[in-house]
Structure formats: structure tokens, C-alpha cells
C-alpha distance (Angstrom), angle and dihedral (degrees) to the residues before:
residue distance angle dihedral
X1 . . .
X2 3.82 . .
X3 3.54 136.0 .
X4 3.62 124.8 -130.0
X5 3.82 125.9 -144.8
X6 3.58 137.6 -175.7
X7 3.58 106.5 -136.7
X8 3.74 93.7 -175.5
X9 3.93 89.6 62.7
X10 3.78 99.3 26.1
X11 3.93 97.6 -122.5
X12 3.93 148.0 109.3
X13 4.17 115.6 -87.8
X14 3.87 86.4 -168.9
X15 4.06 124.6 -105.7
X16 3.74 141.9 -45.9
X17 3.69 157.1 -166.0
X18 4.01 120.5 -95.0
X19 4.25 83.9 -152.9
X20 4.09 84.4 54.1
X21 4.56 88.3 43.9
X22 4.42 76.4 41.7
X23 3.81 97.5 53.6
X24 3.74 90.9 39.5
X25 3.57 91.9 53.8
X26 3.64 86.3 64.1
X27 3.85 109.5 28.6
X28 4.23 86.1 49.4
X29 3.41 110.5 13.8
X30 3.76 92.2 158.5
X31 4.03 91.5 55.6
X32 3.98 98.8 49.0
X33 3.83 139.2 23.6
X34 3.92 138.2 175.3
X35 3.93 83.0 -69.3
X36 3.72 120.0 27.4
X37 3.83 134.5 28.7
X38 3.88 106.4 -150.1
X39 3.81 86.1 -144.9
X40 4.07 107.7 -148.4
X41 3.56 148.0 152.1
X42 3.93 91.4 -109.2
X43 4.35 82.5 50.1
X44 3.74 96.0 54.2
X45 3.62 91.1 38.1
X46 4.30 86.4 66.7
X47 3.46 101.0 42.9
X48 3.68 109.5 120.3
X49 4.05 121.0 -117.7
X50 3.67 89.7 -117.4
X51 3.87 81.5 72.6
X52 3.70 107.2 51.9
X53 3.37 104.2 119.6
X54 4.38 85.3 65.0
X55 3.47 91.2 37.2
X56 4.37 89.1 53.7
X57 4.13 90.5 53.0
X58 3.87 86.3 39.8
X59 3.51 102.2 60.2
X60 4.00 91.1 52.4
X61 3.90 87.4 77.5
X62 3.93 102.3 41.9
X63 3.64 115.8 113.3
X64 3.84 114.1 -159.4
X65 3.41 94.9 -135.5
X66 4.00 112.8 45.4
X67 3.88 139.6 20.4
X68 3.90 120.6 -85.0
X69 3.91 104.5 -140.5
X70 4.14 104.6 -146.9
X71 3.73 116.1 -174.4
X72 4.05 113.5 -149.8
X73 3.92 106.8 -129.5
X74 3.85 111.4 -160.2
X75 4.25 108.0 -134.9
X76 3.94 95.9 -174.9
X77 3.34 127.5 -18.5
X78 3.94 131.1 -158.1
X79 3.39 87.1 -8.9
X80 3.75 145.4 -41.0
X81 3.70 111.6 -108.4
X82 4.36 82.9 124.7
X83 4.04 127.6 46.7
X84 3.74 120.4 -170.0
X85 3.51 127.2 -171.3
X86 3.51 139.8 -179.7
X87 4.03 149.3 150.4
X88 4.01 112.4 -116.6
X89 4.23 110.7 -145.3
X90 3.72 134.3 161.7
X91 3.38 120.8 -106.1
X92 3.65 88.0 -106.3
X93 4.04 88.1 54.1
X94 3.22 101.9 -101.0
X95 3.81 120.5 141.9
X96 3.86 122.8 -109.5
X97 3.32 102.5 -136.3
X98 3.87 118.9 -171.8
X99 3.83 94.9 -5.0
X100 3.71 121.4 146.9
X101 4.02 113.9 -121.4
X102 3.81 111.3 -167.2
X103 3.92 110.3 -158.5
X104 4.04 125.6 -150.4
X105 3.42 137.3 173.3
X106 3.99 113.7 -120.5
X107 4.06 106.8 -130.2
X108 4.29 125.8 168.8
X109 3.80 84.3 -106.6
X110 3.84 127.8 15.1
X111 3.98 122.6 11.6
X112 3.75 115.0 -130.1
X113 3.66 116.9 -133.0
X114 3.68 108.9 -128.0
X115 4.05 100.7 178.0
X116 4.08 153.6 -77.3
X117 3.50 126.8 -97.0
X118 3.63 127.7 -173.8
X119 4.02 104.9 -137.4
X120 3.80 112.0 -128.0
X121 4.40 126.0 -124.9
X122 3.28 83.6 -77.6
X123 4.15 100.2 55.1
X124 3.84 89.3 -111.6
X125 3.72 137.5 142.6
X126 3.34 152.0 176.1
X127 4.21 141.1 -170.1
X128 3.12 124.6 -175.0
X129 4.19 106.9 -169.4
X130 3.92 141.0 145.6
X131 3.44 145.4 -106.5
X132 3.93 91.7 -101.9
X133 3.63 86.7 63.9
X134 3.76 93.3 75.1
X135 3.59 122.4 2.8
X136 3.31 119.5 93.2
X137 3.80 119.8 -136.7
X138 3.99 83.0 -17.8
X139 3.75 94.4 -71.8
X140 3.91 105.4 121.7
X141 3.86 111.5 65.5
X142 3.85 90.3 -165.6
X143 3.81 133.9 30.5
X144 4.08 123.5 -126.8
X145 3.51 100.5 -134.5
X146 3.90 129.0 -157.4
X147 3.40 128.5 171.0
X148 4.06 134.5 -131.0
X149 4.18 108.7 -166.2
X150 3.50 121.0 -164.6
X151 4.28 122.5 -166.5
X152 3.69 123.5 -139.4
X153 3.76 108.2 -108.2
X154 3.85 138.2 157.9
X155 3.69 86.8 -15.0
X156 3.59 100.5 -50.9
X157 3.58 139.9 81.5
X158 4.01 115.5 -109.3
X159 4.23 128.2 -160.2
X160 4.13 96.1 -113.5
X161 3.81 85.9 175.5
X162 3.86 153.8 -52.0
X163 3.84 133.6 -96.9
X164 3.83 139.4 -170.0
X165 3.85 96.0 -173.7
X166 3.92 122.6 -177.0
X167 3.74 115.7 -106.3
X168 4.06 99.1 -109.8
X169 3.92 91.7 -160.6
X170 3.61 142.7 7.3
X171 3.61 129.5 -148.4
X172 3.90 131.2 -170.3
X173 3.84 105.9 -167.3
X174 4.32 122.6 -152.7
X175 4.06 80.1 -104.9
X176 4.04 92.5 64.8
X177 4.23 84.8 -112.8
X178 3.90 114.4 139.1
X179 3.43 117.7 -144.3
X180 3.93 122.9 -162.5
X181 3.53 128.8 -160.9
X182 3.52 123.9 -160.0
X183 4.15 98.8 -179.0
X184 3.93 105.4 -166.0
X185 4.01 110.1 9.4
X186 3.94 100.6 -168.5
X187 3.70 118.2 -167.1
């Protein structure tokens, strides 16, 4: 699942698919990408009836006159044998409100992508993803995350910075998940 957010308004539309983001992708590939939907008349207008229920809490926030920009905030993805958490704030500790924090996993060769979150009012986030995410051939028990985060300006998100913060605590759960906490990430 994915959460929706208006980043015109700065809040939450409400969750949806990845296979409805997936056959967007290819029926409108102008209108919506791995980041934003430009959320439009013309956009609702080609979603498919199979998708109804999305297009019914979509059309709530569509202004006739101008282009609603929606980022796509992963929750989990492949999985959700890991957690991380963390509050985003400026060096001069402010918080990061509604700022986009891509996570990877350092490796000797080729990062691995993890996912995107869109931080909340309160410059949180969370990402819930599994093992397949980052471990190649099943070797590495535990990822090395860093961060990339991006602020919303002009209509687009831009890199503000990268991070490679110290996991603050570590948590092993009775369900064999691992949950890291970053506290305060400051970029």
C-alpha cells in the first residue's frame, strides 16, 4: 500500500494500491510517475472502472481549474520483516515537515533502493520493508541505511541533502521483525 498526499495543501488523501500507481503508470504515464500523481480532470477521467473505489476518494480533491500535485509515500514495501523510524530536522532544528526521504542500502557495488516516505507535520516517518529489499543473494542480515531528502519546491521535489545517520536503537520483536530507530535525523 501507498499513501497519498496533497502537496499543494500539505495533508493525507488516504491510501492506495501499487497495481492501481502500476496501471496508471501505463494508461497515463504523462499524469503520474514513481513520485507524483498530477491529479486532474483529464487523470480521473482514464481511470479504469475496475478502480472506482480510488477514483470516488480522488475526485474529492480535484479542482477544475489547476493540477493537484500528490506525492506517493511507500508504507512497507516487499515485506515488513524491518521498521525504521525517525524525525527529519534542519541542522538548525527546525522540523522537516512534508519532505520526501528516499532510503538505500549502501553495498561495495550497486545501492538497493529500499523506499520513499513523505515525512508527516511533525518531520516523521516510517517504512516498513523486507529482507528482499536489500540483501543480495541473502547474504547481508542487516541493511546500512542512508538517506537522500528531497523538499517540495516549485512543484517538484529537490535533493536538500544526504545522511548516513547512526541507528539510535534496535529492537528485535517476539515476531523476528527488527525495528530501527533513528530519533533526530538532521540534514
Amino acid at each position: 500500500m501507498r499513501l497519498l498526499i496533497d502537496m499543494d495543501n500539505k495533508s493525507e488523501i488516504g491510501m492506495i494500491d501499487w497495481e492501481f500507481i502500476h496501471d496508471m503508470q501505463g494508461i497515463a504515464p504523462e499524469l503520474i510517475t514513481p513520485e507524483i500523481i498530477y491529479l486532474t480532470q483529464d487523470f480521473l477521467d482514464k481511470i479504469p472502472e475496475k478502480w472506482s473505489k480510488i477514483r470516488s476518494k480522488l475526485e474529492e480533491h480535484v479542482s477544475a481549474k489547476r493540477t493537484i500535485h500528490c506525492a506517493i509515500s511507500d508504507i512497507e514495501n516487499l515485506g515488513n520483516e524491518f521498521k525504521l523510524r525517525g524525525t527529519l530536522k534542519s541542522k538548525e532544528g527546525d522540523i522537516l515537515s512534508f519532505h520526501r526521504v528516499v532510503v538505500f542500502d549502501e553495498d561495495r557495488f550497486e545501492d538497493d533502493y529500499i523506499g520513499a516516505i513523505i515525512t508527516d507535520k511533525n518531520g516523521n516517518f516510517t517504512l516498513s520493508f523486507g529482507k528482499k529489499t536489500f540483501s543480495d543473494f541473502g547474504i547481508e542480515a542487516e541493511p546500512d541505511i542512508y538517506f537522500k531528502v528531497y523538499a517540495w519546491k516549485q512543484e517538484r521535489f529537490v535533493e536538500i541533502g544526504k545522511t548516513m545517520p547512526e541507528v539510535f536503537e534496535k529492537t528485535e520483536t517476539k515476531e523476528n521483525k527488527i525495528i530501527l530507530e533513528f530519533g533526530i535525523v538532521t540534514i
